[in-house]
C-alpha positions as CSV (number, residue, x, y, z in Angstrom):
1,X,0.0,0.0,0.0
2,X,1.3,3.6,-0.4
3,X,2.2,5.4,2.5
4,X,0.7,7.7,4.9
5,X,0.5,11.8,3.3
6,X,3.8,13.4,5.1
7,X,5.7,10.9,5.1
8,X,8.9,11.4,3.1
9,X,9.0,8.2,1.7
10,X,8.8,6.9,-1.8
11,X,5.1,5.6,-2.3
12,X,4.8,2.0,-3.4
13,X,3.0,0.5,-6.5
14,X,-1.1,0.2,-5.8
15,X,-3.4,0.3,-8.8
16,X,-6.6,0.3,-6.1
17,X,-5.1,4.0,-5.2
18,X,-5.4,5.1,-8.7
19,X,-8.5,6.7,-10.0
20,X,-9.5,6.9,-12.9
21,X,-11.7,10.0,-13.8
22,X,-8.6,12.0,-12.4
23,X,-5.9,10.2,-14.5
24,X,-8.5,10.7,-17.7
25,X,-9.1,14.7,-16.5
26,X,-5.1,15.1,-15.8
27,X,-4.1,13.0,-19.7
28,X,-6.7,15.2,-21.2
29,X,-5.5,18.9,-19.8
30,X,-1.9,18.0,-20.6
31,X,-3.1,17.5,-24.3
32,X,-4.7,21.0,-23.9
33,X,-1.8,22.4,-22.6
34,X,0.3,21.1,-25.3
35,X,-1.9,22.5,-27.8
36,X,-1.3,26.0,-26.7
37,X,2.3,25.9,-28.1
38,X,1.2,25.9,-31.6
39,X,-1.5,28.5,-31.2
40,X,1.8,30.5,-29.7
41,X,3.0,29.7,-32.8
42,X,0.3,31.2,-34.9
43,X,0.0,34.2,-32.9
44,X,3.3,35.2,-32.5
45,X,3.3,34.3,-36.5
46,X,0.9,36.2,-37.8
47,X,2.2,39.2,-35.7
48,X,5.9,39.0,-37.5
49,X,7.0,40.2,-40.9
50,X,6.5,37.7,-43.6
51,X,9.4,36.9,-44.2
52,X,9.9,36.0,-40.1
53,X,7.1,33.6,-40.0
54,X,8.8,30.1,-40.5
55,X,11.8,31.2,-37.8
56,X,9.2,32.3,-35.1
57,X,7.2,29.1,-35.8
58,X,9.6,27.0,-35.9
59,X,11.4,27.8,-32.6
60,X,7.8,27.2,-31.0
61,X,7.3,24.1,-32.5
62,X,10.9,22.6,-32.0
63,X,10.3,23.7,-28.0
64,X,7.9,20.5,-28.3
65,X,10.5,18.2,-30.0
66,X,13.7,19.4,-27.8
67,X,11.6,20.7,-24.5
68,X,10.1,16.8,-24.3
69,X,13.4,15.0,-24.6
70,X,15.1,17.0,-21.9
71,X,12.2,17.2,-19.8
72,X,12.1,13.3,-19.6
73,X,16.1,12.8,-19.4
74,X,16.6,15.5,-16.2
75,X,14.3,18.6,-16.1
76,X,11.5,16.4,-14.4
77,X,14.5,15.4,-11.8
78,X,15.5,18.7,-11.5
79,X,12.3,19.9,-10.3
80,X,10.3,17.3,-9.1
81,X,13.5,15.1,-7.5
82,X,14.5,14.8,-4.0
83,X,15.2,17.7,-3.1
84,X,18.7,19.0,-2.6
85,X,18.6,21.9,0.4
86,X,15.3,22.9,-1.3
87,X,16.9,24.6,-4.1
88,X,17.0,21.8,-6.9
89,X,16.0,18.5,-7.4
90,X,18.3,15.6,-7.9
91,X,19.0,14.5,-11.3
92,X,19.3,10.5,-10.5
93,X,15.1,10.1,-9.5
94,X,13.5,10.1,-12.2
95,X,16.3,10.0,-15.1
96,X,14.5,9.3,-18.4
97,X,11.2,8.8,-16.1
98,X,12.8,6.0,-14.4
99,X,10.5,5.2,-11.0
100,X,7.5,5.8,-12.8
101,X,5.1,3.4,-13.4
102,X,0.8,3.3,-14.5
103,X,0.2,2.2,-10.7
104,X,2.5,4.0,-8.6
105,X,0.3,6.9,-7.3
106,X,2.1,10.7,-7.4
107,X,3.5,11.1,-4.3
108,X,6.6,12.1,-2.7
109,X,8.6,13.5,-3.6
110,X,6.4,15.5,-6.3
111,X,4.0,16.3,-4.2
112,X,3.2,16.8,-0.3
113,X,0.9,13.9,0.0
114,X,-0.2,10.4,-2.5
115,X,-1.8,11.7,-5.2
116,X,-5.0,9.8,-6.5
117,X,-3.2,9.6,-10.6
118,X,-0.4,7.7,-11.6
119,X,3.5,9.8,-11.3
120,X,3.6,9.2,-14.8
121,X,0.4,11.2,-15.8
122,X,1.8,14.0,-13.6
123,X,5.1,14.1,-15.0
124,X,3.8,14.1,-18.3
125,X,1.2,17.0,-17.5
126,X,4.2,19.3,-16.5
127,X,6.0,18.6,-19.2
128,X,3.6,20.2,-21.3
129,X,3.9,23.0,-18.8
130,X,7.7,23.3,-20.0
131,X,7.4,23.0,-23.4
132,X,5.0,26.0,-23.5
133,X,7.7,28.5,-21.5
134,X,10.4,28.5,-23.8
135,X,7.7,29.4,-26.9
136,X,6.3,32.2,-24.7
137,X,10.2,33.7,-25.0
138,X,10.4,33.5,-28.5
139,X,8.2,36.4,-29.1
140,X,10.5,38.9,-27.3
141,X,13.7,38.5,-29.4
142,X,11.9,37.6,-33.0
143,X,14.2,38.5,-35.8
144,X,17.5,38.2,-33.5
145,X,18.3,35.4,-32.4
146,X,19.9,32.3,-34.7
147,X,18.2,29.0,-34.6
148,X,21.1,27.1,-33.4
149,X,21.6,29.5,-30.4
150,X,18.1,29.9,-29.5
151,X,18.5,25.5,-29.2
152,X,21.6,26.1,-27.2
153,X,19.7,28.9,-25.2
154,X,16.6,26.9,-24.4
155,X,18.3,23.8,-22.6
156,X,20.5,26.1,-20.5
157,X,17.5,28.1,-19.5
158,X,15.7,25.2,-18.7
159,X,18.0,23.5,-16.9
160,X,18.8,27.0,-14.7
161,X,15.4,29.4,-15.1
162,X,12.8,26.6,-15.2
163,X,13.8,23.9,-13.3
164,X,15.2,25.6,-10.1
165,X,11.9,28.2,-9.9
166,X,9.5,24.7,-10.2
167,X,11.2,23.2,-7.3
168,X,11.4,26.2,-5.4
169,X,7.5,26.6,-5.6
170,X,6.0,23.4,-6.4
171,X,7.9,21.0,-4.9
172,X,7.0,19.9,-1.9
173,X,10.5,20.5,-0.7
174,X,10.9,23.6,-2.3
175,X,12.2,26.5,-0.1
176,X,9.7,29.4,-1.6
177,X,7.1,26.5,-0.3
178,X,7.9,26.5,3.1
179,X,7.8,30.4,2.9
180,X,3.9,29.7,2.0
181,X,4.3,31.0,-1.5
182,X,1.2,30.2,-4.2
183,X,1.0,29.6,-7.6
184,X,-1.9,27.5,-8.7
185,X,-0.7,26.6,-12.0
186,X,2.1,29.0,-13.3
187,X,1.6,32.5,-12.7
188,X,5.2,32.8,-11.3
189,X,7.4,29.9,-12.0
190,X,5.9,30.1,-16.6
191,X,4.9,34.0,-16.9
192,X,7.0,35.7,-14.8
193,X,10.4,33.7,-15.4
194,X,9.4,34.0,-19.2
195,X,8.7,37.8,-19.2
196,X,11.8,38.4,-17.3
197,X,13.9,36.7,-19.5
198,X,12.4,38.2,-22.6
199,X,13.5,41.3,-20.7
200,X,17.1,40.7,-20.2
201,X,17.2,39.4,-23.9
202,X,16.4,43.2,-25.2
203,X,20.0,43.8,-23.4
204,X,21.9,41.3,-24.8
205,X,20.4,41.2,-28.7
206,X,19.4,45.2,-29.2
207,X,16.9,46.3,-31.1
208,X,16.3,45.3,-34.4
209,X,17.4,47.6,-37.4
210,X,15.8,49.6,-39.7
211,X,16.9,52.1,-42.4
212,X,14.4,55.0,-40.8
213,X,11.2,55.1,-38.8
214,X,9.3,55.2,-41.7
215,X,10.8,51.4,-42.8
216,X,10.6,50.0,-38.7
217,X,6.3,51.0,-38.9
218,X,5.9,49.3,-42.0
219,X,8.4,46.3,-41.3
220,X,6.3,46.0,-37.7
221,X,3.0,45.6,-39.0
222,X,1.8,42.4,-38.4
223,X,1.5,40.0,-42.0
224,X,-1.5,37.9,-40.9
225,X,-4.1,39.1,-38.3
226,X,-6.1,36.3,-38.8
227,X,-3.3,33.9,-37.6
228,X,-3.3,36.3,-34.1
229,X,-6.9,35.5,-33.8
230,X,-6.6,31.3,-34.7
231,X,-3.5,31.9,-32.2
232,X,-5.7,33.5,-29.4
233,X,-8.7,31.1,-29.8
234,X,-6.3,28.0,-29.4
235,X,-3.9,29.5,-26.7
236,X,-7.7,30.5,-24.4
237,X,-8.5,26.3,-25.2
238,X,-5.9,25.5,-24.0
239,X,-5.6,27.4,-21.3
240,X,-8.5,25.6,-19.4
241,X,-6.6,22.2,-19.5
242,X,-3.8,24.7,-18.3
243,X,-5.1,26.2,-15.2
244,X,-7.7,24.0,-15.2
245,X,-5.8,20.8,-14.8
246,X,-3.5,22.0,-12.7
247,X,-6.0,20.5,-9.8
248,X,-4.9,17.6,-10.7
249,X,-8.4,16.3,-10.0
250,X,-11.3,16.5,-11.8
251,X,-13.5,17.8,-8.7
252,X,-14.7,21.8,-7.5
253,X,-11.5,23.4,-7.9
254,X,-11.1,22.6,-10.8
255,X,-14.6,23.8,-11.8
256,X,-13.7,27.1,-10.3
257,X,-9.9,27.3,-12.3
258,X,-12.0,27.1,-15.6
259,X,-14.6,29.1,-14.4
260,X,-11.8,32.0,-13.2
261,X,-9.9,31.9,-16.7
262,X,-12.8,32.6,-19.0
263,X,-13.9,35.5,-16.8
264,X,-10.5,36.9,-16.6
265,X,-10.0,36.5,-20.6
266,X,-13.2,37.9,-21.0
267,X,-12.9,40.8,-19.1
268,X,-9.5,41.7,-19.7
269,X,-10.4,41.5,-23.5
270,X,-13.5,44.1,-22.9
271,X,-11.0,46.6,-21.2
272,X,-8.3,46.5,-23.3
273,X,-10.4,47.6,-26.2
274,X,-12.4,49.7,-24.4
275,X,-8.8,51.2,-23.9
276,X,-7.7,51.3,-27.5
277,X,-11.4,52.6,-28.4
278,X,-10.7,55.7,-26.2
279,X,-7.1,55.7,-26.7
280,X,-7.5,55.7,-30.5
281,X,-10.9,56.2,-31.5
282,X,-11.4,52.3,-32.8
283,X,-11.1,49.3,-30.9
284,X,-8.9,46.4,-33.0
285,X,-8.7,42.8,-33.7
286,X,-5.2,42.3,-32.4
287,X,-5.8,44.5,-29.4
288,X,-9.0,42.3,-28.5
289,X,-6.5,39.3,-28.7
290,X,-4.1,40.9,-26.8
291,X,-6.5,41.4,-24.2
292,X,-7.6,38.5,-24.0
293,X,-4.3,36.5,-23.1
294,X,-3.1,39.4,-21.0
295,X,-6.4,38.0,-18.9
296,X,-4.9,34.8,-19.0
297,X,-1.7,35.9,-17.6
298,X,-2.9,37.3,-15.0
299,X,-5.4,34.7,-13.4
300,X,-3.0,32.0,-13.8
301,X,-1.1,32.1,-10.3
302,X,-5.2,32.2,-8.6
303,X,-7.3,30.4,-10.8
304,X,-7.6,27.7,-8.5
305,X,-8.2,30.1,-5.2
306,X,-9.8,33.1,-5.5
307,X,-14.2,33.4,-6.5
308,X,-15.3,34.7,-9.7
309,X,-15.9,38.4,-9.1
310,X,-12.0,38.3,-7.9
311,X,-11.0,37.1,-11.7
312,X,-13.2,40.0,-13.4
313,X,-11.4,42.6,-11.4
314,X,-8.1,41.1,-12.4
315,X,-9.1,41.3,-15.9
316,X,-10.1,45.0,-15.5
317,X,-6.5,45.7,-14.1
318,X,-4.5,43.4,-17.0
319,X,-6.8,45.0,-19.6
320,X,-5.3,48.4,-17.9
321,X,-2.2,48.0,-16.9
322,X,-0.7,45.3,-19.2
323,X,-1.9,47.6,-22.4
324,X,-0.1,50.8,-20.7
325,X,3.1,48.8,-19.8
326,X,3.2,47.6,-23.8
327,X,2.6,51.3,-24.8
328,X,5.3,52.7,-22.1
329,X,8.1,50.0,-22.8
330,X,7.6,49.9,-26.8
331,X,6.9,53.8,-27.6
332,X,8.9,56.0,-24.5
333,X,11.4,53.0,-24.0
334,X,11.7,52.5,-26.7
335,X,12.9,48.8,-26.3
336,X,12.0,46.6,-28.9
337,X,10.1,43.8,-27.3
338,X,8.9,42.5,-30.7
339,X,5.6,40.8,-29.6
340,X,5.5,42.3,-26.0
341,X,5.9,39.6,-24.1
342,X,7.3,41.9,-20.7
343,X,4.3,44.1,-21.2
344,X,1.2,40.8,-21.2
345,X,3.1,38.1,-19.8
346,X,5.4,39.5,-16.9
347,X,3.6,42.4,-15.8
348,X,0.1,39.8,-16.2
349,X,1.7,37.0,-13.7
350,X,3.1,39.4,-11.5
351,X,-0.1,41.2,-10.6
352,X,-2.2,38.0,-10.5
353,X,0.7,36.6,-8.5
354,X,0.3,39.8,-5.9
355,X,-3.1,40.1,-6.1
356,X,-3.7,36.4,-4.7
357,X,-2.8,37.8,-1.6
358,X,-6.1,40.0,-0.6
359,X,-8.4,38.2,-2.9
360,X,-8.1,34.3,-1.6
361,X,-10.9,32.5,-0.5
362,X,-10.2,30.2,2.3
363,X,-13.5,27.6,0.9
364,X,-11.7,27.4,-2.5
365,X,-8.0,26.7,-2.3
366,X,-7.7,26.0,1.8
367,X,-6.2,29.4,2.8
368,X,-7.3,33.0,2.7
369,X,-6.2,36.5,1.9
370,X,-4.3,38.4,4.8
371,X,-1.2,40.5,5.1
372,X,1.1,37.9,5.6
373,X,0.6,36.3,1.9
374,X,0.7,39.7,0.3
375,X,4.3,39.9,1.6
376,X,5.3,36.8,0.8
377,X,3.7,36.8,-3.0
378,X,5.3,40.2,-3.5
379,X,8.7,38.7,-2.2
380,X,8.5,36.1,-4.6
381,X,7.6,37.6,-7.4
382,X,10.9,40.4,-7.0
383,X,12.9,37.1,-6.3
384,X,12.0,34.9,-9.5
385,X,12.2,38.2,-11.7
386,X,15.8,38.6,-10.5
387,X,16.7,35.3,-11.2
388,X,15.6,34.7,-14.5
389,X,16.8,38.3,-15.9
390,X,20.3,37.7,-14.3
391,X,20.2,34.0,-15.4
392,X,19.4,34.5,-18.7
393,X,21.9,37.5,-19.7
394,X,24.3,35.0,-18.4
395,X,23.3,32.0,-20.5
396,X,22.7,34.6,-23.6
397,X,25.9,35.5,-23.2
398,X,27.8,32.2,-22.7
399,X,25.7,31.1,-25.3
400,X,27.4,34.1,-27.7
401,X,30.6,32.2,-27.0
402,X,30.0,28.4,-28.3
403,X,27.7,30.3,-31.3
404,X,26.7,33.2,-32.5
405,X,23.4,34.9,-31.0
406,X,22.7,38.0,-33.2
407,X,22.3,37.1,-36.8
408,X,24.6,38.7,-39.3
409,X,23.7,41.7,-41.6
410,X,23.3,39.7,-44.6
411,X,21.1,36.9,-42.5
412,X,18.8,39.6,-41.6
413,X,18.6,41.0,-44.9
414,X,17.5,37.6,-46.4
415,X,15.2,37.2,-43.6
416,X,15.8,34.4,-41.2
417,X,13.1,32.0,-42.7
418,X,15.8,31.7,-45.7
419,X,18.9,32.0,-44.0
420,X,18.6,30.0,-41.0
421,X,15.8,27.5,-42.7
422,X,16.2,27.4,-46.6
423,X,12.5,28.6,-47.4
424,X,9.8,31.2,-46.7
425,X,6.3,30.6,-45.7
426,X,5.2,32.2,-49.2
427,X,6.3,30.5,-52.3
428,X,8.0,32.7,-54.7
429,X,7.1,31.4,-58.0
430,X,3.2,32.4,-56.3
431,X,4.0,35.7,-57.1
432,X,6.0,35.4,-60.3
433,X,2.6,33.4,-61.6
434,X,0.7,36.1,-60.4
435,X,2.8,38.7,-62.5
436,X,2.5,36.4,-65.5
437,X,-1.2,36.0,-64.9
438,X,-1.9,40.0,-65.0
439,X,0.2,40.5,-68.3
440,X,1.2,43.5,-66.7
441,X,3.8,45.6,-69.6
442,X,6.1,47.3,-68.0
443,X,7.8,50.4,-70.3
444,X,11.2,49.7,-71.4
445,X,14.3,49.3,-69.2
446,X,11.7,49.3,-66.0
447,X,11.5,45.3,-65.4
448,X,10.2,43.1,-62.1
449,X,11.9,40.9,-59.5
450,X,10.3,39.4,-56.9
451,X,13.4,39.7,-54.2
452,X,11.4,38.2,-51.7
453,X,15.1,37.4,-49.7
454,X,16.0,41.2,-49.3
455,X,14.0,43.1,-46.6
456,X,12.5,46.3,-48.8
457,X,13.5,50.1,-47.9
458,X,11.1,53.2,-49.4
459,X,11.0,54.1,-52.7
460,X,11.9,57.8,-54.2
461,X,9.4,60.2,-54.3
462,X,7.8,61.5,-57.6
463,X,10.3,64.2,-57.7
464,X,13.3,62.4,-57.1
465,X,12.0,59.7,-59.7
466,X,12.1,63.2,-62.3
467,X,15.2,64.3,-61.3
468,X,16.6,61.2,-61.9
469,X,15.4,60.3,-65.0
470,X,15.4,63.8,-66.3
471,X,19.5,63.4,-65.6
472,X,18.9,60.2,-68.3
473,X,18.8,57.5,-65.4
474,X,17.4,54.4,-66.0
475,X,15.5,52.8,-62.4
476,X,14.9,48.7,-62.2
477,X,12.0,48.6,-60.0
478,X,11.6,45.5,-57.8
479,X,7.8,44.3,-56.7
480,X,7.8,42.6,-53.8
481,X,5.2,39.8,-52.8
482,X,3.1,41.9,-50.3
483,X,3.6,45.3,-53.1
484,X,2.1,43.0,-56.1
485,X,-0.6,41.2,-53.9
486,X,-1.8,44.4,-53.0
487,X,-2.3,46.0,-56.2
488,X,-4.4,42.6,-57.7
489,X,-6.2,43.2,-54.4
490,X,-6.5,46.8,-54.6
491,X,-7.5,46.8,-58.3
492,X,-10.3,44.0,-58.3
493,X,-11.8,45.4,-55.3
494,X,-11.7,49.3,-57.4
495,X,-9.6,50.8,-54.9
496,X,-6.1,52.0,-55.4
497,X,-3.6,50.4,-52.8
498,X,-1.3,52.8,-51.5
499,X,0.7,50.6,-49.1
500,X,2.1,49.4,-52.4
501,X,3.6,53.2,-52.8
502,X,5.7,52.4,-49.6
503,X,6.5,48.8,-50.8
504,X,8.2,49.9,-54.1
505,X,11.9,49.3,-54.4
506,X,13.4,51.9,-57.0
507,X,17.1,51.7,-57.1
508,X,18.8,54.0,-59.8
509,X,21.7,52.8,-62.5
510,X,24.1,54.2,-64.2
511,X,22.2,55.8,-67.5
512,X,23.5,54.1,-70.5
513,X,23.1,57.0,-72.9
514,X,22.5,60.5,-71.6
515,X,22.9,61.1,-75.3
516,X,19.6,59.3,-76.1
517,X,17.7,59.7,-72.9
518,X,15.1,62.2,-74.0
519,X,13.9,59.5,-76.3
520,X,13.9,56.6,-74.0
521,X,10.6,55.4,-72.6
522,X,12.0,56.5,-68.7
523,X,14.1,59.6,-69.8
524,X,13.2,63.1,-70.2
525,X,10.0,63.9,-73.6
526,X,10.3,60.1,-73.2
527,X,8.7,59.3,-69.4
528,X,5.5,62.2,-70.4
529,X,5.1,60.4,-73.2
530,X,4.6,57.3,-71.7
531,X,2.6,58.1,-69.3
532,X,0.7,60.2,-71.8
533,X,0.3,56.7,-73.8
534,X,-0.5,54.6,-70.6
535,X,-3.3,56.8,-69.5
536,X,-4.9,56.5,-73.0
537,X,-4.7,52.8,-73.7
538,X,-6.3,52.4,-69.4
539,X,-8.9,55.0,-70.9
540,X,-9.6,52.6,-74.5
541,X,-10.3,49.6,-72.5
542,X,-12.7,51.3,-70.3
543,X,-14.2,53.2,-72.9
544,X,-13.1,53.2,-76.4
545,X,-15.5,56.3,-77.3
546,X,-13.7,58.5,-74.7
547,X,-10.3,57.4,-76.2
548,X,-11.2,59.2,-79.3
549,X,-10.1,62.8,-80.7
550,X,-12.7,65.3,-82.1
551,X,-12.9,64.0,-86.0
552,X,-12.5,60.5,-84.0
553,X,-9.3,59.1,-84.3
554,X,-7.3,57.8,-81.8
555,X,-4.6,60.0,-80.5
556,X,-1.3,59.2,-80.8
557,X,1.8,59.9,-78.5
558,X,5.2,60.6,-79.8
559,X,8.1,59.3,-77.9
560,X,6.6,56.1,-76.9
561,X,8.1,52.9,-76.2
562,X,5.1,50.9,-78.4
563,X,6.3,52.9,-81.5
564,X,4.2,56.2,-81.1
565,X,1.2,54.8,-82.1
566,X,-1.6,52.6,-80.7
567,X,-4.4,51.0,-81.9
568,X,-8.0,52.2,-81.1
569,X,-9.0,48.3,-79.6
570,X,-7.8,48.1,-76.0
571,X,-6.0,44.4,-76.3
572,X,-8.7,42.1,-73.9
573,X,-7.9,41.7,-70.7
574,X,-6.4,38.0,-69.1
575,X,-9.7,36.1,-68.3
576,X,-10.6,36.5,-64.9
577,X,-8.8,39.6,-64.3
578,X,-11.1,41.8,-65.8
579,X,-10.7,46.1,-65.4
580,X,-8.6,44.9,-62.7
581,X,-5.1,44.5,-65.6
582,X,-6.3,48.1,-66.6
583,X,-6.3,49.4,-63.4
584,X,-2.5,47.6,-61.9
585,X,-1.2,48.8,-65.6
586,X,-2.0,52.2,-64.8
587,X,-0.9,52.5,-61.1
588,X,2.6,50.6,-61.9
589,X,2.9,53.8,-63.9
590,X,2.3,56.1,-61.5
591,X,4.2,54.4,-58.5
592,X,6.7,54.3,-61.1
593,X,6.6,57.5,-62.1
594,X,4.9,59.9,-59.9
595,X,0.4,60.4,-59.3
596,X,1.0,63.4,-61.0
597,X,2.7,62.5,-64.4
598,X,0.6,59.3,-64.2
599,X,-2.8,61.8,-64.5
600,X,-1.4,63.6,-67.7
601,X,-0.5,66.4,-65.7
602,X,2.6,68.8,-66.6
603,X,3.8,68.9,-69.6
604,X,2.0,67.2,-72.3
């Protein structure tokens, strides 16, 4: 039979003292759980540049892969193991999940008393738990960080972040547990360690670069908002077998820990858009998602303690407070936590982790709010944010040593989905079908390249474009993927795109005959001409009546690329494309060449 609770021995196989609606509740939040590292995956994704998306996902996803294999070898050991002076667990009880078995009831000395599911179910539940912590880093340091470093990164800060701040709370031997800290299911040892590391990171990796402020606005907007909100759905899921579970029991705590979350989310989702509706005059998709795991955050530490009305004023303050922290670190900071991971996950944990301290309820988790507790929670949390933000400037630095950390210039340029993967998350040859598919002429020496490996910088303005070419300078003008998806989306919906304006790529060459240029289709008479010619042949195909002079001819150009002439049938449009090839035709030629020489205007 298993032992007596307290006793500090190890508990011996009986399959009478296993039940089995717990084991089935525990098996099926540890799959939830797991399932919030890939919604991480698609939110931090679909908030990155395109050309980021594969790196960001990819570290998330290998945290599964590499997280699991350490996990069973020591990091169970290490914070579940006999305790060593209450600081760390010993690395030789549970090697590989050695001393597991289906019947041998979780007991000491991973938790206080014999636990009614196998050790194996609990050891597999929390590591799920680890797997997710490292993913929650990745969105701080996006866009910095090489692949094989962040691998090297991970099992140090596992090892020394994770491990030692799970024994210190949770284990039963753990010396922040004899203080009388609490943290139902993570609120400390997963958001506060993460959010403090993503911290330290900033100091170690910088900021990432940009030409000017105009390029770091556009490079920052998020490529996908849909893949924030898929993210945000499947990270709340989740996040009841996450707080939910960590019960370990499938009884009334439980029941409230669910309960809790969903309020908190809820609420904290309602504030922060409330916020951002005051704030800026229109509440947004990625701020409701925001919101919503900010909520999360912060009810993690008391989901499992505290009554409901106590999780809707938490989500009220991490609706608040978490959205001024992002504002107040990103904009008079200035530090470049990419996908503000200080600002929702640290600052969320902490106050959830403080808060537990006047808002416990003694019929819920066993204890209930006083002074004392406030202390000690506030204690704690200054402790583990120390640790982790000292720890992991160490390891990022030690790390710097065995491999680089920071990518190199030409690695950022290419975009680290190519250069640390071999492949982006967009096919290239989409785009080049695309530009085949529109029969889109393009005057002369001006020719397309879909560069999707070089990050893009803004375009000249009209005037420069004149001076330029008025000098006999010929441009080659690069599209990239987003610039020539907007302008088939722009021109089938009738609308004229004008993120495609800050998209374009004009980079000038050597003229090859300033002798000539006033003839050539981009230099001098020439570019009027052209545009002259382009603006008639987009007003043929809309209407060919229009198109025609006074006695009824059609009006010819001199100086034009197509000859000087131009017959009075506009040439039919690709099928399925429509006005929308008349419409892309004529704004290439005036991104190309300026609104205003694009309208006839000027000379003529």
């Amino acid at each position: 039979m298993a032992q007596a609770p307290g006793m500090s021995r190890w508990p011996t196989a009986d399959c009478d003292a296993i039940d089995r609606a717990d084991t089935t509740f525990v098996v099926l939040s540890a799959m939830l759980v797991l399932l919030m590292t890939p919604g991480i995956a698609f939110f931090y994704g679909g908030l990155v540049h395109r050309h980021s998306v594969l790196s960001i996902m990819m570290q998330c996803f290998m945290s599964i892969g590499f997280i699991s294999i350490l996990w069973a070898a020591v990091g169970f050991s290490l914070a579940f193991g006999e305790s060593r002076g209450g600081f760390i667990g010993s690395p030789a009880s549970y090697p590989f999940f050695n001393n597991l078995d289906p019947c041998t009831p979780a007991g000491y000395p991973m938790k206080e008393s014999v636990g009614r599911i196998p050790g194996i179910a609990f050891a597999a539940y929390q590591m799920m738990i680890a797997i997710l912590a490292p993913a929650v880093i990745t969105g701080s340091f996006t866009e910095r960080v090489r692949f094989p470093a962040y691998l090297v990164f991970i099992t140090g800060w596992l090892v020394c972040v994770y491990c030692p701040l799970a024994h210190w709370i949770w284990s039963p031997n753990g010396f922040l547990r004899f203080w009388g800290v609490k943290d139902f299911a993570g609120g400390i040892v997963v958001h506060v360690a993460a959010g403090s590391t993503s911290l330290a990171s900033l100091f170690v990796v910088g900021s990432r670069r940009y030409v000017n402020e105009d390029e770091r606005k556009r490079l920052q907007v998020p490529h996908n908002r849909t893949f924030v909100a898929l993210g945000s759905a499947l990270i709340w899921f989740g996040w009841m077998g996450f707080n939910g579970g960590s019960a370990f029991t499938s009884g009334g705590q439980a029941v409230f820990a669910v309960v809790n979350t969903t309020l908190s989310a809820g609420t904290s989702m309602v504030a922060w858009s409330t916020v951002e509706w005051i704030w800026h005059g229109k509440p947004t998709m990625l701020g409701a998602c925001m919101g919503s795991v900010a909520g999360l955050a912060i009810i993690t530490a008391a989901s499992g303690f505290v009554r409901p009305w106590a999780s809707i004023v938490m989500g009220v303050f991490s609706g608040v407070t978490c959205q001024w922290c992002v504002w107040c670190i990103k904009e008079r900071l200035r530090w470049d936590d990419a996908l503000d991971v200080w600002g929702v996950h640290a600052v969320g944990g902490s106050l959830g982790s403080i808060m537990l301290g006047f808002m416990a309820d003694q019929t819920i988790g066993g204890f209930g709010r006083s002074w004392r507790l406030f202390g000690i929670q506030i204690a704690a949390v200054i402790l583990s944010c120390v640790w982790s933000f000292v720890v992991s400037i160490g390891l990022l630095l030690a790390v710097n040593l065995i491999t680089p950390v920071v990518p190199a210039e030409m690695e950022n340029k290419m975009g680290l989905d190519k250069s640390m993967h071999g492949e982006y998350a967009y096919d290239e040859e989409e785009d080049h079908e695309m530009i085949r598919n529109l029969s889109v002429d393009l005057p002369g020496d001006i020719s397309t390249h879909n560069h999707l490996g070089f990050m893009r910088r803004p375009g000249p303005t009209a005037m420069e474009v004149m001076n330029q070419t008025s000098a006999g300078g010929r441009f080659q003008t690069d599209f990239s993927t987003v610039s020539i998806r907007s302008l088939a989306n722009g021109a089938s919906a009738g609308r004229t795109p004008d993120q495609s304006v800050r998209n374009l790529l004009v980079t000038p060459q050597p003229p090859p005959d300033v002798a000539g240029a006033g003839d050539s289709p981009v230099g001098g008479v020439g570019i009027r001409a052209h545009v002259q010619h382009a603006q008639a042949r987009a007003n043929a195909r809309k209407s060919p009546q229009d198109h025609q002079g006074g006695d009824g001819s059609h009006r010819k150009t001199s100086g034009s690329s197509h000859g000087g002439g131009h017959s009075g049938h506009a040439r039919k449009a690709p099928r399925g494309i429509g006005d929308a090839h008349v419409q892309i035709q004529t704004l290439i030629d005036t991104l190309a060449l300026g609104p205003g020489l694009a309208k006839g205007e000027g000379e003529g």
